[in-house]
LOKE-492019 format. One record per residue: residue in three letters; x, y, z of N, C-alpha, C, CB in turn. Coordinates in steps of 0.05 Angstrom, whole numbers, plus 32768, in hexadecimal, padded with zeros to 4 digits. Last residue first. Glycine has a CB too. Example, Ala and Ser with C-alpha at 12.3 -4.5 7.8 and 13.67 -1.06 7.14 Angstrom:
SER81017FD3808E81117FEB808F81028001809D811A7FF48072 ALA81087F8E809C80F67FA6809C81087FBE809C80E27FA780B5 
***
This chain:
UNK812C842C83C18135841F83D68123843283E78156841E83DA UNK811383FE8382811E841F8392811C840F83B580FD8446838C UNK813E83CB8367812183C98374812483EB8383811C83A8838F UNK816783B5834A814E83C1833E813E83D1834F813C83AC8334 UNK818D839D8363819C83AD8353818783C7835181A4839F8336 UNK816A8377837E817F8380838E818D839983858192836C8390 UNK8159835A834D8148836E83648155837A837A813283608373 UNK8184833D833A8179835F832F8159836B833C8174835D8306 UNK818B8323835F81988334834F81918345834C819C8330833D UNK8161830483628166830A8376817B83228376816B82F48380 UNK816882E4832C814982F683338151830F834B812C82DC8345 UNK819482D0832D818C82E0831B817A83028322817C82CC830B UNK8177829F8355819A82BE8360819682D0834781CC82AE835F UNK814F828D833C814B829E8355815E82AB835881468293836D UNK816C8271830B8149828F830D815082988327811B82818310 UNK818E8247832B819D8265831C817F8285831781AC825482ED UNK8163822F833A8176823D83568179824F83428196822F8368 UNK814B8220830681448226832481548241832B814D820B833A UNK8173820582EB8170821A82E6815E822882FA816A821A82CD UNK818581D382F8819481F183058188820B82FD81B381F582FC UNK817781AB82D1817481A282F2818181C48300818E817E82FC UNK818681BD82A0816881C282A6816981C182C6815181A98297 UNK81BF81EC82A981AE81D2829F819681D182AF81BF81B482A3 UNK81C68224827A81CE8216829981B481FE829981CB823382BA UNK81C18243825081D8823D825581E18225827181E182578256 UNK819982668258819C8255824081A9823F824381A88260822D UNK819F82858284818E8269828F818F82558274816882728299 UNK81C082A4827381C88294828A81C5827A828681BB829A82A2 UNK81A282B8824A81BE82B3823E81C7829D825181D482D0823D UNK817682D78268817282BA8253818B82B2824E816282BE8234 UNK818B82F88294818382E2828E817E82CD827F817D82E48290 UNK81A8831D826781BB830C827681A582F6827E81CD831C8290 UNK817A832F824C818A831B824381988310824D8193831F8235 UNK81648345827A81568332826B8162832B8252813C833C8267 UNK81888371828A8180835B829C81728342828B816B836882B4 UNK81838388825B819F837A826581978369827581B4838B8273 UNK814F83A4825C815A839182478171837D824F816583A38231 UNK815883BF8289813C83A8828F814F83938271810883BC8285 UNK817E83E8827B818083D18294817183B8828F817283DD82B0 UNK815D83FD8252817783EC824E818383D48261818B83FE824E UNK813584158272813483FB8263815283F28253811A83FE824B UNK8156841E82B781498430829481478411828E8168844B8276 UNK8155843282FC8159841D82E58144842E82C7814883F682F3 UNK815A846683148174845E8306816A844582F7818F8457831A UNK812F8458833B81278471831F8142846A83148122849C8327 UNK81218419835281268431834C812C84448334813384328356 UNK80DD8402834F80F383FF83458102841D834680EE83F38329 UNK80A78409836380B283F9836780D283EC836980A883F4835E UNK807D84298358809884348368809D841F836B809984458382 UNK805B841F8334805284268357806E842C836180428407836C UNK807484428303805884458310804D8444832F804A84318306 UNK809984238306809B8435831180848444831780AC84408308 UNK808583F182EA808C83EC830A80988411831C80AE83CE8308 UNK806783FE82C6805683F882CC805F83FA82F1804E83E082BB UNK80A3841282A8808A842782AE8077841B82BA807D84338297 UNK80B583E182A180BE83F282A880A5840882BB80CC83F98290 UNK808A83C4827C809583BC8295809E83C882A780A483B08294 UNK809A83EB824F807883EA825E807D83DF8279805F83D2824D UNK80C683D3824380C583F9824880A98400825D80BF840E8221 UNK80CB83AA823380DD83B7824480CE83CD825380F583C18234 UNK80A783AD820480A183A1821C80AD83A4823980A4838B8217 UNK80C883C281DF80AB83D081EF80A283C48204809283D181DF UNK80F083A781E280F883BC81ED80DE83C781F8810883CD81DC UNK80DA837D81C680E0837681DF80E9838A81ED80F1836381E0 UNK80D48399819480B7838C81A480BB838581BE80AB83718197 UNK810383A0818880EB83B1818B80DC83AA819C80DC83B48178 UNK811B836D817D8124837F818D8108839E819681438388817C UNK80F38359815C80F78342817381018362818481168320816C UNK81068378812980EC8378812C80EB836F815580DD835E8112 UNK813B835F811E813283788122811B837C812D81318383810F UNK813D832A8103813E832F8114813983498120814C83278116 UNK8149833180CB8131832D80D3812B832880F3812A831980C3 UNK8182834C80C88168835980C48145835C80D48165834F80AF UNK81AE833680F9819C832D80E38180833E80DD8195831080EA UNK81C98342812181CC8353811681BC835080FA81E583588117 UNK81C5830A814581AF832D815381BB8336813981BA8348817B UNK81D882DA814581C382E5812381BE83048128819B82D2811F UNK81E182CB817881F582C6816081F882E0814281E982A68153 UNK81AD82CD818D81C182DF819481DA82E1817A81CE82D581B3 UNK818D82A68175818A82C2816A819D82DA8174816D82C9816F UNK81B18279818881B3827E816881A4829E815F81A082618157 UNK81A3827B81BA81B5827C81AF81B5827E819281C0826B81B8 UNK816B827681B18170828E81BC818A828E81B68169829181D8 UNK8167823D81A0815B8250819A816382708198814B824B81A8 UNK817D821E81CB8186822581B48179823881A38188821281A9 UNK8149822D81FB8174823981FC817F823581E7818E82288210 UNK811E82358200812B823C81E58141824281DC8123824D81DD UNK810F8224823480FF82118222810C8216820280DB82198224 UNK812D8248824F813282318256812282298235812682268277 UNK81138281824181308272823A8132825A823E814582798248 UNK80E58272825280E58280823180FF8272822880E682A8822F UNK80E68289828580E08271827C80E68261825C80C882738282 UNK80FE82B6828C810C82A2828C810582838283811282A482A2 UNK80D982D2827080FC82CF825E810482BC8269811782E78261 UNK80BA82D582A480A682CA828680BE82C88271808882E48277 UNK80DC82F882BD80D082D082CF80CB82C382AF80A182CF82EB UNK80E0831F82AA80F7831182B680F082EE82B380FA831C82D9 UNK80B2833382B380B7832B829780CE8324829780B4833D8283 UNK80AE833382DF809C831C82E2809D831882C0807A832582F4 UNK80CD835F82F380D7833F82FE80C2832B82F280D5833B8324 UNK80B9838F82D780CE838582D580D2835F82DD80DD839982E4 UNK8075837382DD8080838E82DA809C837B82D5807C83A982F8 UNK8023837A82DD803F837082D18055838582D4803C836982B3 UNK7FF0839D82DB800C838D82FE801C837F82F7800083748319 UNK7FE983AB82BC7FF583C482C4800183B082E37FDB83E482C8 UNK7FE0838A827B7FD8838F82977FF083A282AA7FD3837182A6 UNK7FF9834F82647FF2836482597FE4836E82787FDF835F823C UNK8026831F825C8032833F82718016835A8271805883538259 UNK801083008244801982F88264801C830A8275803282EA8267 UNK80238317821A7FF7831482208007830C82397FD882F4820B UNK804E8323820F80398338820E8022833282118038834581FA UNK806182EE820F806D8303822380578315822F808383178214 UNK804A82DD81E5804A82D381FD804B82E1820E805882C68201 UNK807482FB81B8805782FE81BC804382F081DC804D82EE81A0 UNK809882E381CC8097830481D3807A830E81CC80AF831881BF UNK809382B981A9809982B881C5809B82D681CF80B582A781C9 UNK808482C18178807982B88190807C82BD81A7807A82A78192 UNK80BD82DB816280AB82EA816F808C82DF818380A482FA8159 UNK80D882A9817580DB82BF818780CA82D0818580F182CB8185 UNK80C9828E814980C18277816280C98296817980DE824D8165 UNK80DD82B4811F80B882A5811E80BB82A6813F80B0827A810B UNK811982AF8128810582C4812580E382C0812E810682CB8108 UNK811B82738113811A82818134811182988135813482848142 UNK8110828080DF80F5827180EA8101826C810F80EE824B80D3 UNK814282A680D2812082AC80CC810A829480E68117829F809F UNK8167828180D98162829B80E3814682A080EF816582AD80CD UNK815A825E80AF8155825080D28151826980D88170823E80E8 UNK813A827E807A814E82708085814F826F80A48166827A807A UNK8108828B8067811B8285804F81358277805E812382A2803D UNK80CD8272807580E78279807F81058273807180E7826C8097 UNK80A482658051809B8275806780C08286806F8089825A8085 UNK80C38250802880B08257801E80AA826E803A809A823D8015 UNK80DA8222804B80E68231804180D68254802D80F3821C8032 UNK80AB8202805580C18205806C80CF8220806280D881EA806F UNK809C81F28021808D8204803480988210804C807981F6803C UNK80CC81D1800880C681ED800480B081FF801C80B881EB7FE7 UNK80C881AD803480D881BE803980D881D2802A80EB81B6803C UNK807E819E8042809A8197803680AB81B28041809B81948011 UNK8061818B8087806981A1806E807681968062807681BB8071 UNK805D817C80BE8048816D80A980568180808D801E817480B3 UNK807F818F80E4806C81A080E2804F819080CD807C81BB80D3 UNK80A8816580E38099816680F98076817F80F680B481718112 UNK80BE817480B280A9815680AF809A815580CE80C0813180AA UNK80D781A580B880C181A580A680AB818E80B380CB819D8085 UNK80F9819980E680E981AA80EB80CD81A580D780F881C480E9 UNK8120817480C78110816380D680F1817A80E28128815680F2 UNK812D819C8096811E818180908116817980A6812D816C8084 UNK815081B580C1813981C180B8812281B380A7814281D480AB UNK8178819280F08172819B80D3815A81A080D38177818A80BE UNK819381BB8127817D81A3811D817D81A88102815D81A58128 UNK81AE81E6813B81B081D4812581A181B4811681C681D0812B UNK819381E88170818C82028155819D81F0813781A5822D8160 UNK817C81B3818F818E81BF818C818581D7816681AA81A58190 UNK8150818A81958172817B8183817A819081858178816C815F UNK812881A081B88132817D81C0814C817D81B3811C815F81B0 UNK812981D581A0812381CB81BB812D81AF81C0810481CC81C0 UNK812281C18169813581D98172813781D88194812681F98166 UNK80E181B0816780FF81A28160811881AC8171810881A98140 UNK80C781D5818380D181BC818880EC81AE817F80BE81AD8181 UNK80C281FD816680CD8209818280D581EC818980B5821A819A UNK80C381F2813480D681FC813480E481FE814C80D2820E8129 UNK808681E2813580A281C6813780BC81D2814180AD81B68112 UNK807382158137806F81FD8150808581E9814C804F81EB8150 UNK80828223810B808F822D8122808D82208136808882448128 UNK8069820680F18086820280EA8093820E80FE8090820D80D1 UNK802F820980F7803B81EB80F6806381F580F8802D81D780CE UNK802F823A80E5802C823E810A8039822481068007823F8121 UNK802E823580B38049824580B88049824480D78049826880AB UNK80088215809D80238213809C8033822280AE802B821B8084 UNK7FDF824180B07FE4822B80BC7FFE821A80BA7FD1821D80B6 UNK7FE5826B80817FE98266809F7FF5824F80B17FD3826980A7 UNK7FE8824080517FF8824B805C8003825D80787FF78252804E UNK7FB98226803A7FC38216804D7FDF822B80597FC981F6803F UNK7FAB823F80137F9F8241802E7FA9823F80437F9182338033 UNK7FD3823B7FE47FD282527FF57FC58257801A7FC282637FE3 UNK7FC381EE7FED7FC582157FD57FD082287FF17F93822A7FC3 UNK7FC181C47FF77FAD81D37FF97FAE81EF7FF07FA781D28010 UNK7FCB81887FD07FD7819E7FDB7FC481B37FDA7FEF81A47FCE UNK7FC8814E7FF37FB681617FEC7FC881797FEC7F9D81637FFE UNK7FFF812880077FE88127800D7FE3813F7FFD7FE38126802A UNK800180D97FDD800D80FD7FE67FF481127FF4801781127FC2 UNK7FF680A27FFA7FEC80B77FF17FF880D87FF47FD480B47FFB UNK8020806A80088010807D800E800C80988000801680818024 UNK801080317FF2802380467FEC801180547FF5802E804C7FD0 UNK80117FE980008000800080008012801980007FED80008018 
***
């Protein structure tokens, strides 16, 4: 019995292609590492590799995808005026653990076009965080969003970097950090 190619659905099918590729993208890339081949990303999504390619002309690009998710995340987790610095700390760190190859490869790439966009969106987020915690006074008037930025890459870079059984303890001295650095006195 030979199995059946499946239906090609045209154009329609192109959303959905493209969530299928990012969803594999966050998986694959997650279990084998940012060098995973991009053939295994496609066949996990159900796609060929033109469609793979078609959405994301190269890995760059389709970590791009799986980050702006993920900052899209950020921004419905964070939306509201009692979100503030430590709790978009908490929502990177998690972010990191599940995308440490991931995140490594967009640090590698930060000067890549399509990357651009990621830095924005995470600075606005910076910035709202910011303003939500000085609002109540939370934070002292010396921290700027450059701070909040630094702090939230040194986090992810850490926790990228440190094994699943540690990454615990390492969130909390991090955390403990920069509320020590952060917090008005």
């Amino acid at each position: 019995m030979t199995k059946q190619p499946k239906a090609n659905r045209g154009p329609s099918a192109g959303p959905e292609n493209r969530r299928a590729l990012v969803a594999a993208a966050r998986e694959i890339f997650g279990a084998r590492g940012a060098d995973a081949p991009l053939s295994a990303v496609a066949k996990r999504a159900g796609v060929g590799q033109g469609s793979l390619y078609r959405h994301f002309p190269d890995r760059v690009a389709l970590a791009a995808a799986v980050f702006d998710e993920n900052i899209g995340e950020l921004e419905q987790l964070l939306a509201g005026d009692e979100s503030g610095v430590f709790e978009l700390l908490d929502g990177v760190a998690e972010q990191a653990a599940a995308s440490a190859s991931l995140f490594e490869m967009v640090v590698a790439h930060r000067h890549d076009s399509s990357l651009a966009h990621l830095d924005a969106r995470i600075r606005d987020l910076a910035e709202r965080m910011l303003r939500n915690d000085r609002s109540r006074g939370t934070l002292s008037a010396s921290v700027d969003v450059d701070d909040v930025l630094l702090a939230v890459f040194m986090m992810a870079s850490v926790l990228a970097r440190t094994s699943e059984s540690e990454r615990g303890s390492v969130q909390e001295r991090a955390r403990a950090m920069f509320r020590a650095a952060f917090v008005a006195s």
